[in-house]
N, C-alpha and C positions, 0 to 999 in steps of 0.2 A: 447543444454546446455553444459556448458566448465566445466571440472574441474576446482576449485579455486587454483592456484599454492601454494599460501600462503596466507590462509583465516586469518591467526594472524598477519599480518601486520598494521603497522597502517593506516586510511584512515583520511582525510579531505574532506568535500565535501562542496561548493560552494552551499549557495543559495542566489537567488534572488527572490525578490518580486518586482514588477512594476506598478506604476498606479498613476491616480492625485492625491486619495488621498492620497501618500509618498510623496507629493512634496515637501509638507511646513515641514511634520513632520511625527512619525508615531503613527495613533493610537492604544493604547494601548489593547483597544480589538481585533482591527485587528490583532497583533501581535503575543497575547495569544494564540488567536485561531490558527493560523497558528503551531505556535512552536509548540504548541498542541500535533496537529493534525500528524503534522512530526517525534515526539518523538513518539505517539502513534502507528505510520503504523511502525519504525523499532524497535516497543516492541516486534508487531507481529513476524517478524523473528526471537527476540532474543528465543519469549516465542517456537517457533515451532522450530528451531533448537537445544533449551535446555530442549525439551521434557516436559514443565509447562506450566500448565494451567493460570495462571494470576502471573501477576509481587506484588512480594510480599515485603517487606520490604526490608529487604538484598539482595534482585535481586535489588532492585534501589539504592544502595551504588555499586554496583560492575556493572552495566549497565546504561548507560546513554551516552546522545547525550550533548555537551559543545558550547557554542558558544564563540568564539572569537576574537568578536568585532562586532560593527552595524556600515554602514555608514551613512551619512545624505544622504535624497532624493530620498532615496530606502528603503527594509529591505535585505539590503546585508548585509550576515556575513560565515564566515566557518565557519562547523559544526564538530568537533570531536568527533568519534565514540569510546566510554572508556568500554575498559569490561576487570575490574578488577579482578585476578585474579582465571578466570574460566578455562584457559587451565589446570592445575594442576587438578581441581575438577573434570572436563569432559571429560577425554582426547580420548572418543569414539566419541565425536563431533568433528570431523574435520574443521566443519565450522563452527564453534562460535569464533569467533575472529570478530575487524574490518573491515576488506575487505569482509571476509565472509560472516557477514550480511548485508552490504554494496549490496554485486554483488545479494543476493538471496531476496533484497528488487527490486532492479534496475529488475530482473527477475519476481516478483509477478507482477510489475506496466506493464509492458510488456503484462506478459497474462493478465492483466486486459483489460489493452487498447486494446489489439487483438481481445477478446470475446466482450467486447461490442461495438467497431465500428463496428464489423462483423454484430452485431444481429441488431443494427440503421440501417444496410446496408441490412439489408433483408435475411442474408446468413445463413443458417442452422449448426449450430458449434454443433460439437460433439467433447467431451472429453471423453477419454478411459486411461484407463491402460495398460499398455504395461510394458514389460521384466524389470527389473532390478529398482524396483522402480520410471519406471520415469512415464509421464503422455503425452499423446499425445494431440495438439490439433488441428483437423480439418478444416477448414472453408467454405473445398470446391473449394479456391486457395490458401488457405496457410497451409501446415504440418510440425507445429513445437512442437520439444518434450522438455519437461521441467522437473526437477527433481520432485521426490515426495512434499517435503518439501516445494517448491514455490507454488504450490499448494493451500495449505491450508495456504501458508502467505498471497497470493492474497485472500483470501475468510476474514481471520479475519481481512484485513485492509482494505478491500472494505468502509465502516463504515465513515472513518477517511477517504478516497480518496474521497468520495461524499459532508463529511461536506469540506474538502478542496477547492473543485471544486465549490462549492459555494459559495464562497467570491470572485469568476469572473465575474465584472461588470464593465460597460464601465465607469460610474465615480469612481468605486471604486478603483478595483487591476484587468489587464488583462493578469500580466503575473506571474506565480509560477514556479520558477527553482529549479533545486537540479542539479550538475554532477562533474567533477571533472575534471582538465586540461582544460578548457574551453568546455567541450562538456554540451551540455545538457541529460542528462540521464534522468531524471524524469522532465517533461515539460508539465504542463497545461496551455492554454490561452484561449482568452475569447468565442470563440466555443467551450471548451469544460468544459462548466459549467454544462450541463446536461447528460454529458457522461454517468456518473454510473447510469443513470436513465432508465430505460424501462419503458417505455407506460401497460399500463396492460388494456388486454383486458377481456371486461365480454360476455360472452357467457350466451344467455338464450335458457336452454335447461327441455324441462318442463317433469319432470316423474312422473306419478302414480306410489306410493306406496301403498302395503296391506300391514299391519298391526295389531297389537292386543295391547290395552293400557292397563299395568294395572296398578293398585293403590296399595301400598304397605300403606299408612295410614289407610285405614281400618280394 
């Protein structure tokens, strides 16, 4: 994990949406859900970078994602990241600006996607705490350490990345982009609809308990 040089910069970031149904046109719930969904994974970062528990009124006059046009036969549009005038308020958050929640969302979808392809993949991930706030994680072939704060943006946007990853179908939408310059930085397609999902196993494990019951209505 890099220092952000200049987390107050402004960002633009690129997305795409792809599938037969943008061909003709796009539909309207698809969309919602999407922009949703995108607006709600970088509230997570603004909310855990600004130390608040839920986006509250005047957090959404001074944070918000803007879009900048759609084109026909996609749902391409840039997205600008607006966070109105919180440097002055917060000037102990060095990363609450644009870029900054920008690179510490690009970093939560990161360790998401690293922990759960690891665990689909059989690999025993272990995350720990180490030195200087940051967070390590294991997988067994991969050690990579992450800031504190990405952390628990991957955990509160998990939510928002599974309802995402679920509008991945082959007549539907196969491909969900975010990145910026042409790279794809955040990139879901249609394997990975069930990413955020683990299998959940039940174990039948039978114990005798001793006991005493008693009644309190008598």
């Amino acid at each position: 994990m890099q220092a952000i040089e200049n987390p107050h910069a402004p960002v633009e970031i690129d997305l795409l949406m792809e599938g037969p149904s943008l061909s003709e046109g796009i539909p309207l719930p698809v969309m919602v859900r999407a922009l949703g969904d995108i607006q709600n994974i970088a509230d997570k970062a603004y909310l855990v970078l600004s130390n608040r528990g839920r986006i509250a009124a005047n957090d959404r006059k001074i944070f918000y994602l803007e879009s900048r046009g759609i084109q026909h036969g996609s749902l391409s549009t840039t997205l600008g990241i607006v966070v109105a005038g919180v440097q002055p308020m917060l000037p102990i958050i060095s990363d609450l600006g644009p870029t900054g929640i920008w690179e510490r969302t690009k970093e939560a979808f990161n360790l998401l996607k690293l922990v759960f392809s690891s665990k689909k993949a059989g690999m025993d991930v272990k995350i720990s705490e180490v030195s200087g706030g940051m967070v390590n994680i294991n997988t067994g072939t991969q050690n990579i350490t992450f800031s504190g704060p990405v952390l628990q943006i991957a955990k509160n946007a998990l939510p928002h990345y599974e309802d995402l990853a679920r509008l991945l179908e082959p007549q539907n939408i196969n491909t969900i982009r975010l990145g910026r310059e042409g790279r794809a930085d955040i990139e879901l397609k249609e394997n990975d609809r069930l990413l955020f999902d683990l299998p959940h196993e039940v174990q039948e494990d039978v114990r005798t308990l001793e006991c005493e019951i008693y009644e309190f209505d008598k």
